[in-house]
N, C-alpha and C positions, 0 to 999 in steps of 0.2 A: 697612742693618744692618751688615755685612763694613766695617768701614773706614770707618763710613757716615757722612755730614757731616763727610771729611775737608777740604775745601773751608771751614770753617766757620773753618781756623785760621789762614783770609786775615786779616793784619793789621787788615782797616779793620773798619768795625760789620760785622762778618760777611759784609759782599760780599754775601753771598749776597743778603741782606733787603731789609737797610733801609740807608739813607745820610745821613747827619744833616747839618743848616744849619747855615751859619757862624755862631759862637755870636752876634759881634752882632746879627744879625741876628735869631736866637731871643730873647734879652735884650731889645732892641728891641718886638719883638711883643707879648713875655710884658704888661712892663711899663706898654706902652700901654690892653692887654686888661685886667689887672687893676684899672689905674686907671679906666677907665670903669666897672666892675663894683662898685668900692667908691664911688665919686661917685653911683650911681644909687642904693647902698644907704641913703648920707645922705641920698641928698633924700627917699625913700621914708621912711625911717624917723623924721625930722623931721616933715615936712609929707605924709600920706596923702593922696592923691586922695581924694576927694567920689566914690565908686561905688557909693552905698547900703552901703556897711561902715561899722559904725558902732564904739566905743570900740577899746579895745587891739584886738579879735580883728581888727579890718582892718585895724590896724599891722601885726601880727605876717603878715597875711598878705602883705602887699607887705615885709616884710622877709624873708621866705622865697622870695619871687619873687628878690629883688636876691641875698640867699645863693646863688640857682639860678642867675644870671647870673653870680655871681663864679665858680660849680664849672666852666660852660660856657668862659670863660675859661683857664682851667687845662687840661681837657681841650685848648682849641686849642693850647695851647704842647707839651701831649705830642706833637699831630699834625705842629706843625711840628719838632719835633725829630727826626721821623724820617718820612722822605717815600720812600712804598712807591714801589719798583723794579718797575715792568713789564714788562718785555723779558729773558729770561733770555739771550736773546742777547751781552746784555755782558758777560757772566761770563768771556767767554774774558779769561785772564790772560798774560802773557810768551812762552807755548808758542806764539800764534799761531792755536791750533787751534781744529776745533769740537767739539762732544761727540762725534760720528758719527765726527771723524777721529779720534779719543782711543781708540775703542771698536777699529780698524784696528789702533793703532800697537802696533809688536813689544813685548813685554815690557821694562820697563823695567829700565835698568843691563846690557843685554847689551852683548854684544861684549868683553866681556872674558876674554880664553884664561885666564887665571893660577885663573878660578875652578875650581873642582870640579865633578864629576856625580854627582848623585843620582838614585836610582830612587824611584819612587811608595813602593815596599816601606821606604824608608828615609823617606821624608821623613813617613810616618804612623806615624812612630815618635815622634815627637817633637809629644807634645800636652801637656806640663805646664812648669812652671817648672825641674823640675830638669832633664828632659831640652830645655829652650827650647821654645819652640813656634813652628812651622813651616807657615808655607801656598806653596800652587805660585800663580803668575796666569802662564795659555799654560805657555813653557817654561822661565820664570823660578823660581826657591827663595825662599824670604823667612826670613830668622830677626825674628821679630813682637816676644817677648819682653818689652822692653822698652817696647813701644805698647801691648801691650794693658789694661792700669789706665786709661792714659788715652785710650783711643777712644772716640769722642763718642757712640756709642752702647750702649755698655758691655760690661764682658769678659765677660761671661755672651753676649752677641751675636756677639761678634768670637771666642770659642773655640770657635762651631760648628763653624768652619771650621779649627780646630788640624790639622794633621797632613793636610789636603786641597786641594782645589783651590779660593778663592774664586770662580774664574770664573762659576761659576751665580746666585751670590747679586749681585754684580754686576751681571748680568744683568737681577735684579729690582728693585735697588737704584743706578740706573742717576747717580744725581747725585752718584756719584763721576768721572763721567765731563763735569761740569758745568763744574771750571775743571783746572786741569795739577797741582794739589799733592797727590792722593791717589797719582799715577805715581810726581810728583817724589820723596815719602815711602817708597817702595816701591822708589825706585831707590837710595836710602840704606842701605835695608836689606836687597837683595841679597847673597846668601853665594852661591849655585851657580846650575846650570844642570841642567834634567834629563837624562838619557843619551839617547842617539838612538834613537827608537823609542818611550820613553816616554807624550810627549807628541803627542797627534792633536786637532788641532781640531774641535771639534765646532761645528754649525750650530744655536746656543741658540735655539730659538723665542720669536719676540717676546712677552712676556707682557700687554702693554699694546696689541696688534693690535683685540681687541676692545672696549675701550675708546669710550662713547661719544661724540660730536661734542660737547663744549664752548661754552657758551657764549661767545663772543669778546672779552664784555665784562669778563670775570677778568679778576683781575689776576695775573701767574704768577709765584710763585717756583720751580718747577720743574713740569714736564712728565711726566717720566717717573721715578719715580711724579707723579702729579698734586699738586700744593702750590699751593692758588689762593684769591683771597679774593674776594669781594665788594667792586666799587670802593666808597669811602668815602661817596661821592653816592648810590649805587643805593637803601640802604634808606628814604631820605627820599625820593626820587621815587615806589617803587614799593612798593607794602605787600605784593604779592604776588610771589614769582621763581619764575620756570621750575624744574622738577626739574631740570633739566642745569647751573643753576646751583650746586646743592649735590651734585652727585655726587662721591664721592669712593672711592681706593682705601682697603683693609683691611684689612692682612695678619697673620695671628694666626699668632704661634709661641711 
């Protein structure tokens, strides 16, 4: 929610998702797919099979067969154009890191003497546009302002946290912690530091502990929250799935 699918504004198809084929190679497919699909539609639609159909209504039906073979063609070019990501393990980007070490690391843009300290009392002063709008993450200050219109989850989402701490929502919203650019963002946007005493770490209970066991066969684009699909094979093998294959998180605000 906070900042949420900051991650999303990785240059490539969203990193996150999906990762697309080199175009010849789609081209290639597409074009070999469709032309079997129209070739089966001529012969069908010329010369019908002898299967006890008798006038047009048995054309018409093997040429809605061959229309159904040309959609399934098409369909496979959408699939090869973007071939689902498994592993959110590769998400780590330049930082090196993992989400667990991300969720460790100091607030981002510290070290810097030349900034200012603010107190809690000050920095929840500043929740609209005239006054800026201000969140803490740890013992870092943030002037938001001009992020929030465009945060992928929208300003009505990202102004909960005007004038407070994102740390909690974080917490629940943890796939900011999935590649280094929601830090990197925040380290841009450092103005201060809080005053000593201010800030005290709290020990945020994992909200995802109870969480149950997953099927292994997902496919994951994230973990915590859960983001997982059904591999593309499963529903033709299996007409019936496990409940732990459709479980999913649900958070109403």
């Amino acid at each position: 929610m906070i900042l949420s699918a900051l991650g999303s504004a990785k240059p490539s198809c969203t990193g996150l998702i999906r990762r697309a084929q080199p175009l010849p190679t789609v081209v290639s497919r597409s074009v070999r797919a469709t032309g079997r699909a129209i070739e089966q539609h001529r012969r069908f639609s010329a010369k019908p099979p002898n299967h006890g159909l008798i006038g047009s209504g048995g054309r018409w039906r093997w040429q809605s067969q061959a229309m159904a073979m040309a959609g399934t063609a098409f369909f496979g070019l959408a699939q090869v154009l973007c071939e689902t990501k498994k592993d959110d393990d590769d998400d780590d980007d330049e930082d090196g890191l993992k989400p667990e070490e991300r969720k460790e690391a100091p607030a981002p843009g510290g070290g810097q003497c030349h900034l200012p300290t603010y107190t809690k009392a000050e920095v929840s002063k500043h929740t609209t546009e005239e006054t800026r709008v201000w969140v803490t993450y740890k013992d870092g200050v943030y002037d938001i302002t001009e992020f929030v219109a465009g945060h992928p989850g929208g300003a009505g989402k990202i102004m909960l946290a005007a004038g407070k701490a994102i740390d909690p929502y974080w917490n629940i919203f943890q796939q900011h912690f999935r590649n280094g650019y929601p830090l990197k963002m925040l380290e841009e946007m450092r103005i201060g530091t809080l005053a000593p005493g201010e800030y005290i770490a709290e020990d945020l209970a994992d909200p995802y502990a109870a969480d149950p066991e997953r099927d292994p066969r997902l496919v994951y684009h994230n973990k915590t929250p859960c983001n997982a699909e059904v591999p593309q094979v499963q529903p033709a093998l299996q007409c019936q799935n496990s409940y732990d294959s459709y479980y999913f998180n649900s958070f109403l605000f």
